[in-house]
C-alpha positions in Angstrom: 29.8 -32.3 121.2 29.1 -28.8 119.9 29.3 -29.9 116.1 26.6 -32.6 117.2 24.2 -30.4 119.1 24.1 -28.1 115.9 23.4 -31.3 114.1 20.4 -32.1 116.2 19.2 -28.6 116.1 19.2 -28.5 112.6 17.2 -31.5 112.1 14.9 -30.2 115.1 14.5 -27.4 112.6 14.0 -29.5 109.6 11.2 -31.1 112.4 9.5 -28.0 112.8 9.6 -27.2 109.0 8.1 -29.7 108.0 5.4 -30.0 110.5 4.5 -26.0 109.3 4.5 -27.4 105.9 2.7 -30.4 106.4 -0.1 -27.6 108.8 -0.1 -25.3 105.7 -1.0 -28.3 103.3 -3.7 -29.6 105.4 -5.3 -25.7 105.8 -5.2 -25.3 101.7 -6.9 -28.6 101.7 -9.5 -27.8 104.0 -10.0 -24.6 102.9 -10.6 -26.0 99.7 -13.2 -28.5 100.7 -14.8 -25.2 102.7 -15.0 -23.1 99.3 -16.1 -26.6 96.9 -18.9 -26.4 100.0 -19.6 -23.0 100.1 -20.4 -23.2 95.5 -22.1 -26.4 96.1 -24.5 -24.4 98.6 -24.6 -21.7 96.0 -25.8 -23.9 93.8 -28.2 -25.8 95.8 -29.9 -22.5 97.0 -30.6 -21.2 93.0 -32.9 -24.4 92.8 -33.8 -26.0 96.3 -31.5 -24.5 98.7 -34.1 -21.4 99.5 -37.2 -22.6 99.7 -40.7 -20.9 99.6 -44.0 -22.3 100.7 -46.4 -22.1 98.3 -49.8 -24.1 99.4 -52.8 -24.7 96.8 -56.1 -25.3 97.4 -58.3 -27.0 94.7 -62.0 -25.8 95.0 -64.8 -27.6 96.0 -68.3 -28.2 94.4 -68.9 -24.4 96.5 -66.7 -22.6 94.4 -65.2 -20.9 97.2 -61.8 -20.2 98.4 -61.0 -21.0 102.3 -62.2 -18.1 105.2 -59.8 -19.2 107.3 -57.6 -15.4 107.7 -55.4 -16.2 104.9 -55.0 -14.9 101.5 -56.3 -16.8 99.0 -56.0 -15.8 95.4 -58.6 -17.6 93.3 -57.4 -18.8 89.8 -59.4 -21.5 87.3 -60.6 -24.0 89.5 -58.3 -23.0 92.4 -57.0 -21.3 94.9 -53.9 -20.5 95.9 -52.0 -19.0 99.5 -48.7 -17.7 98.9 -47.1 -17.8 102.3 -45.0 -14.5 103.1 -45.2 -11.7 105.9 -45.9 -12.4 109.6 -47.0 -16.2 108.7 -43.5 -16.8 107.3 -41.5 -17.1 110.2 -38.8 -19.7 108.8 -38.2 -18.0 105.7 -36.9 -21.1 104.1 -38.0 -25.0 104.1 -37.0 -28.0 103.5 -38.7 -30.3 101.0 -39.9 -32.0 104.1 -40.8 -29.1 106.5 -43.2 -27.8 103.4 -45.3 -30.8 103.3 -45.7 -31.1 106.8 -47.2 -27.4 106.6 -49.3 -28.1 104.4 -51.2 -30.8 105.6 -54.7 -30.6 104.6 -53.8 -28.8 101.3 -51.3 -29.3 98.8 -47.9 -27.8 97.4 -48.1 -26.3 94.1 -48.9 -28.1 91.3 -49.0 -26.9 87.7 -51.3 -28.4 84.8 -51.2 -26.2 82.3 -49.1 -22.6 80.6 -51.5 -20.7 81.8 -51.6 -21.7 85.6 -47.8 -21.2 85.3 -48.2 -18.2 83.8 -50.2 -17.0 86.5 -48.1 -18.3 89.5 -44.7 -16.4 87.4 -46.8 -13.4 87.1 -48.0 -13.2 90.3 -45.0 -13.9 92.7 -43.8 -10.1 92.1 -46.5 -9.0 94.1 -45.3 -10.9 97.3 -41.8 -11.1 97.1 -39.3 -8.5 95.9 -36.6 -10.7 95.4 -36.3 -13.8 92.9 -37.4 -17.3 94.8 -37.9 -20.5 94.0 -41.2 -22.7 94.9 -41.5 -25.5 95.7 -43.8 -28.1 93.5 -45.7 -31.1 94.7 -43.4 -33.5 92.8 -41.9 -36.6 93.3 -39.8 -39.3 91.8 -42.0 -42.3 90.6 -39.9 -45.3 90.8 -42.5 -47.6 89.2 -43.3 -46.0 86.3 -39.3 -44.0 85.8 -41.6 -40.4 85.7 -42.1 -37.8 88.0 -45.7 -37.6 89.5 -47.6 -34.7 91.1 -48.9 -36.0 94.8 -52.2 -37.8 94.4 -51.0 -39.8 92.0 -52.0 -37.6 89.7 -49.9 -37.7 86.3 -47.8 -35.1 84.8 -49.2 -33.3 81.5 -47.8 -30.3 81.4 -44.2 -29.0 82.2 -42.1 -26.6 81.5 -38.4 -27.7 82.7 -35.3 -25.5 82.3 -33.1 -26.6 79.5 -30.4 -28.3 82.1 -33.1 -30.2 83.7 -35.3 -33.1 82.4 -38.0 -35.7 83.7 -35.9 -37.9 81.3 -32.3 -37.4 83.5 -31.8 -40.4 85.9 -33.0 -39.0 88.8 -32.4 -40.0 92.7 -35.2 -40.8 94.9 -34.8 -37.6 97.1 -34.7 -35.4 94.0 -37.0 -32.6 94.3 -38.6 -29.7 92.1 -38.8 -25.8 92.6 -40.4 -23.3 90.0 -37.7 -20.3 90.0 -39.8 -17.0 90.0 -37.4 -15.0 87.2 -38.1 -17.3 85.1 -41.2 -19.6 85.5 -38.8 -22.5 84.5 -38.9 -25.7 86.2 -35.7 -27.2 87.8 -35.1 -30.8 89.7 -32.1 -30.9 92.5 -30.9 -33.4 94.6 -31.8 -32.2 98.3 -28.4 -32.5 100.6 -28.3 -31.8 104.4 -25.5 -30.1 105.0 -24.0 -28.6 108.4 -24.1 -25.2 108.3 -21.0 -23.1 107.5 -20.5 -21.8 110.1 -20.1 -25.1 112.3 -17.7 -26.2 109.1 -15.5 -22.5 109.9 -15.1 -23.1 113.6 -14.1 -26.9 113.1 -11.6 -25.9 110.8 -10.5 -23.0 113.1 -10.0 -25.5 116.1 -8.2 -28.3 113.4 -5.2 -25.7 112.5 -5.0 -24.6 116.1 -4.4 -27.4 117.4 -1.9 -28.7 114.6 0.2 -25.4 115.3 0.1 -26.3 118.7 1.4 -29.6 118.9 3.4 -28.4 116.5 5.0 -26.1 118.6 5.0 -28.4 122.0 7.4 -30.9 119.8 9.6 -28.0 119.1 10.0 -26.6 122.8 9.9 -30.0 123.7 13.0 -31.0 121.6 14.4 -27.6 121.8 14.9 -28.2 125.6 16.1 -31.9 125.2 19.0 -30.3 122.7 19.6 -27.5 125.5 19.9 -29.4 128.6 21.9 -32.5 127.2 24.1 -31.2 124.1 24.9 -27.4 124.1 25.4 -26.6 128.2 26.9 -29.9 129.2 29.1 -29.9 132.3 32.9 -29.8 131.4 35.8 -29.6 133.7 39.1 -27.6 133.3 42.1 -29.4 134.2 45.0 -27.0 133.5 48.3 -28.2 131.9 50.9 -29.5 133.8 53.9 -27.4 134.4 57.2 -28.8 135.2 59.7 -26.7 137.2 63.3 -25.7 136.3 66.1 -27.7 138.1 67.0 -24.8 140.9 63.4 -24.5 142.1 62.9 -28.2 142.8 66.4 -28.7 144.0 65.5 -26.2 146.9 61.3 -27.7 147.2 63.6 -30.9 147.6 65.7 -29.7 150.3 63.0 -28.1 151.9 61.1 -31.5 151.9 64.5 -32.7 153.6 64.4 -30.3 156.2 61.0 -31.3 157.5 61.9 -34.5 157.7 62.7 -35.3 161.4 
């Protein structure tokens, strides 16, 4: 009995091992998956992840920029509002949060070096740090090319080395102008969760591993207590047989009682 309750306890241990290792392996994989994330959103937010609004404002037969309380910068035959301060609340847009802003303008677009080089130039003087703008492109599938909004066609450009009009492209691929540079870059735009959502799930996956983990242990821990280790046992003692003098006289006092 004891030899078997050992045996049961070992492979109750062997249990438990296995279900730590089998815990540990799924944490290094999700953890994994977490940091792959975590340089994906890197990644993203060089070229489309952070995004600036940048609204444009082609002049009228008037020549003049807006008065509506915003800053316009006039440039060629244009005027431009780079959105920053107290108006930029969000700090960061999506592709599709930008052009709902800007209805009744446009997002930047860019038809020659020198409007480029203006918009590079410029951004310094609103933003201290390096940002990325968006542009007013899309994916034309019709004609394979990237278009500006309006239909209108795309003459110049001034893409980074890594990205090209030519590249198959996917219909949700977008365009941002980084500021360090003045380079042109497309990136697929991905919803993701946020991080922090991803942290707590995975938080509240290995807790609850380790703790079902640990109920199956107590659980056949106490199975192995209660039915191998403390069985009941009785003692019977050995039995003893008496010398020939002593039962002669039990014997006779056995006779003696007898009536």
């Amino acid at each position: 009995m004891l030899l078997q309750a050992l045996q049961s306890n070992r492979e109750g241990l062997e249990t438990v091992r296995e279900l730590v290792c089998a815990t540990t392996l799924l944490y290094n994989i999700i953890f994994s998956v977490m940091e792959s994330t975590e340089k994906h959103q890197r990644s993203l937010s060089f070229t489309c992840g952070v995004l600036v609004l940048f609204l444009q404002l082609r002049l009228g037969l008037t020549g003049d920029c807006p008065a509506d309380g915003r800053t316009w910068v006039p440039f060629g035959d244009g005027c431009y509002h780079f959105v920053h301060g107290a108006e930029d609340k969000i700090k960061s847009y999506t592709f599709d949060r930008a052009k709902t802003l800007c209805q009744g303008f446009e997002l930047l677009t860019i038809q020659s070096a020198e409007e480029n080089d203006f918009v590079f130039k410029y951004s310094p003087e609103v933003w201290k740090n390096n940002v990325n703008i968006w542009l007013g492109m899309y994916y034309d599938t019709n004609s394979d090319n990237m278009k500006w909004f309006g239909e209108k066609p795309v003459g110049f450009s001034n893409w980074e080395d890594s990205s090209s009009p030519s590249d198959l492209m996917p219909l949700d691929t977008c365009v941002a102008l980084h500021t360090n540079t003045g380079k042109w870059e497309n990136a697929e735009e991905v919803k993701q969760k946020p991080s922090a959502l991803l942290s707590a799930l995975v938080i509240l996956s290995v807790v609850a591993i380790m703790g079902v983990s640990a109920v199956i242990w107590f659980l056949r821990q106490k199975r192995n207590l209660g039915t191998s280790i403390f069985t009941p046992f009785e003692y019977h003692p050995p039995f003893r047989v008496l010398d020939p003098d002593r039962s002669c006289l039990v014997e006779a006092e056995e006779n003696d009682n007898v009536p």
